[in-house]
C-alpha positions as CSV (number, residue, x, y, z in Angstrom):
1,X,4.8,-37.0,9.4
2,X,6.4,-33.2,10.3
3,X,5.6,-32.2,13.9
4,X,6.2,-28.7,13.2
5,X,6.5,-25.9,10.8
6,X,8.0,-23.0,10.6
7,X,4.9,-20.2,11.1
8,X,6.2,-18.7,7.5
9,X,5.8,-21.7,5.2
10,X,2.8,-22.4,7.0
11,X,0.7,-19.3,6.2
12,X,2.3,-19.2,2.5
13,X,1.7,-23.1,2.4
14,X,-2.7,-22.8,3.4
15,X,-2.7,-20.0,1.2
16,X,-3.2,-17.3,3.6
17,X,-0.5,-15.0,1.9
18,X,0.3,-15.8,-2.2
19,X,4.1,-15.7,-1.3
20,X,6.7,-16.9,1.6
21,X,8.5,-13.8,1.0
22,X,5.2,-12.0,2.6
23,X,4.5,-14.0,5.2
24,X,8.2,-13.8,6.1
25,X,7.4,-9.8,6.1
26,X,4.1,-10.0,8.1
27,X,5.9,-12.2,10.5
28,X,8.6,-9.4,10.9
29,X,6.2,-6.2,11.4
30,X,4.2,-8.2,14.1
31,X,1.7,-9.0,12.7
32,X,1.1,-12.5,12.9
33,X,0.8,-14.0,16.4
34,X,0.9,-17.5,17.5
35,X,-1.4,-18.0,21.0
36,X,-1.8,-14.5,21.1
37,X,2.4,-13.7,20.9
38,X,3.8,-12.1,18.1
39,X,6.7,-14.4,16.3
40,X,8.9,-14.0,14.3
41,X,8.8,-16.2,10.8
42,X,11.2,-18.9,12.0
43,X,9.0,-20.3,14.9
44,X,7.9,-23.7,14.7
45,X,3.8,-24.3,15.0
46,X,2.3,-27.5,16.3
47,X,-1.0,-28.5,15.7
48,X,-4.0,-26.6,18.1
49,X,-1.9,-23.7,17.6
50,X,-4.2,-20.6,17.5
51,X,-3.2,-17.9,14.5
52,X,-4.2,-14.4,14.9
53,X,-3.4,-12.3,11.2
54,X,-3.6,-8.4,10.9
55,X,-4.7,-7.9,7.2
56,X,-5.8,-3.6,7.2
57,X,-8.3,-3.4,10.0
58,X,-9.1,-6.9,9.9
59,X,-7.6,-9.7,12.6
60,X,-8.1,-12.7,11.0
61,X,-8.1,-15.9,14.0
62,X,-7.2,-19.9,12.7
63,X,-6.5,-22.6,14.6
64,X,-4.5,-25.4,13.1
65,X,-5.8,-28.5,12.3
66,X,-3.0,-30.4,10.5
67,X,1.0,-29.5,9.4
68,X,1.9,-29.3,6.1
69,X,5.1,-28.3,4.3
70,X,4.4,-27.4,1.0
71,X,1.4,-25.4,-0.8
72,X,-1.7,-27.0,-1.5
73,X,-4.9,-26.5,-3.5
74,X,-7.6,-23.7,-2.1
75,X,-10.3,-26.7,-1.8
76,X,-7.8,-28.4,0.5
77,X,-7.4,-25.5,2.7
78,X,-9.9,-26.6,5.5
79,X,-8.1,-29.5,5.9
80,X,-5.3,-27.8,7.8
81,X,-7.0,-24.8,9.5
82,X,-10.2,-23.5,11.0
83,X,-11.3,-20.4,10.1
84,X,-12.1,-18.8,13.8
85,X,-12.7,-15.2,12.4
86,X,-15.2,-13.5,14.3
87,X,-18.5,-11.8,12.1
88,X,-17.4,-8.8,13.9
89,X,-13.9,-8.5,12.2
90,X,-15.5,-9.7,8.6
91,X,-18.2,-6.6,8.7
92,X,-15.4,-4.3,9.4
93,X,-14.3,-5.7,5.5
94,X,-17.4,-5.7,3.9
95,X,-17.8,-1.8,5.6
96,X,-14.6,-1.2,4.1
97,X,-15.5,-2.4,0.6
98,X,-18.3,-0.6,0.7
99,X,-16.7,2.8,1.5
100,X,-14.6,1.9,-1.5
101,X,-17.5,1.7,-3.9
102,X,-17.4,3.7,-7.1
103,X,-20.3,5.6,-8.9
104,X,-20.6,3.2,-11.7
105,X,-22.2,-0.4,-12.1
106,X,-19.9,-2.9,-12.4
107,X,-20.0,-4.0,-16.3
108,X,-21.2,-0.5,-17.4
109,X,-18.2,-0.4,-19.8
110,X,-15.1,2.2,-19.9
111,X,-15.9,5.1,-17.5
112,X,-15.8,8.0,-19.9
113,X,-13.5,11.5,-19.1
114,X,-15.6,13.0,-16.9
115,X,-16.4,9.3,-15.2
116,X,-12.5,9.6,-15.0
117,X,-11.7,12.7,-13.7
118,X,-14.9,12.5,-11.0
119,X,-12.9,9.1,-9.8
120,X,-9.4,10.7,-9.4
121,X,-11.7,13.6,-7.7
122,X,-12.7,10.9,-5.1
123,X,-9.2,9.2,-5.1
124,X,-8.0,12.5,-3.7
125,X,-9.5,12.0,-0.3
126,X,-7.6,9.2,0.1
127,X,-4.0,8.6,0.8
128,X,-1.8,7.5,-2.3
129,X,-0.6,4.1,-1.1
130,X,-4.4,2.4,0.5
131,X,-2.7,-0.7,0.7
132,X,-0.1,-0.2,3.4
133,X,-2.3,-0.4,6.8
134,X,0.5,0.3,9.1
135,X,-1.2,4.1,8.9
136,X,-4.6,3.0,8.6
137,X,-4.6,5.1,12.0
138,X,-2.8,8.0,11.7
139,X,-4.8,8.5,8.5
140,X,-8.2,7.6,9.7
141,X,-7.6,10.1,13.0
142,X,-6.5,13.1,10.1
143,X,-10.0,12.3,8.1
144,X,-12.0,13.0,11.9
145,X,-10.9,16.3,13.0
């Protein structure tokens, strides 16, 4: 039975990024922490560790329940962490998907030209890469004033 893991093949192995190669990356821009530290991807994680993950606005909080070395199916997932998440942190993503909405009901069909160009109208407001948080701040401060 493995004592530890390294905190990298752990989060890739419970699913909690699709690849090691990202987990390695979150690791490295601080923003996965281990008992409330930031590590880097090589530190070992015992069980009862507590696993704090900064997905866009969202910490995400686990505590781990068993060690694993190598991926497993989504249905086995609880068996090796407890989601700790607070409802506080999961409104902030449902808020967030919400802002994201479009104008059209999902399964409507193809959005016609003017359906198009009224989305890239929209898309404007935002920033082109939505995906990278790490200016989720800067960007959100420039939208207020």
């Amino acid at each position: 039975m493995t004592r530890s893991v390294r905190v990298d093949k752990f989060l890739w192995a419970v699913r909690l990024y699709k690849t090691r190669t990202k987990a390695t990356d979150a690791c490295r821009n601080s923003k996965v922490k281990v008992n409330e530290v930031a590590v880097r991807p090589s530190r070992m994680i015992v069980i009862g560790d507590h696993i704090t993950l900064r997905k866009g606005p969202v910490n995400y909080s686990f505590q781990v329940l068993d060690l694993l070395a190598s991926r497993v199916g989504a249905k086995l997932v609880s068996n090796y962490i407890l989601d700790k998440t607070t409802a506080e942190e999961l409104e902030k993503l449902e808020i967030l998907k919400l802002s994201y909405s479009r104008w059209r009901v999902k399964g409507s069909g193809r959005p016609t030209k003017k359906d198009r160009r009224d989305i890239d109208d929209f898309d404007d407001v935002f920033p082109d890469d939505i995906t990278n948080w790490d200016d989720w701040e800067d960007w959100e401060e420039d939208l207020n004033s």
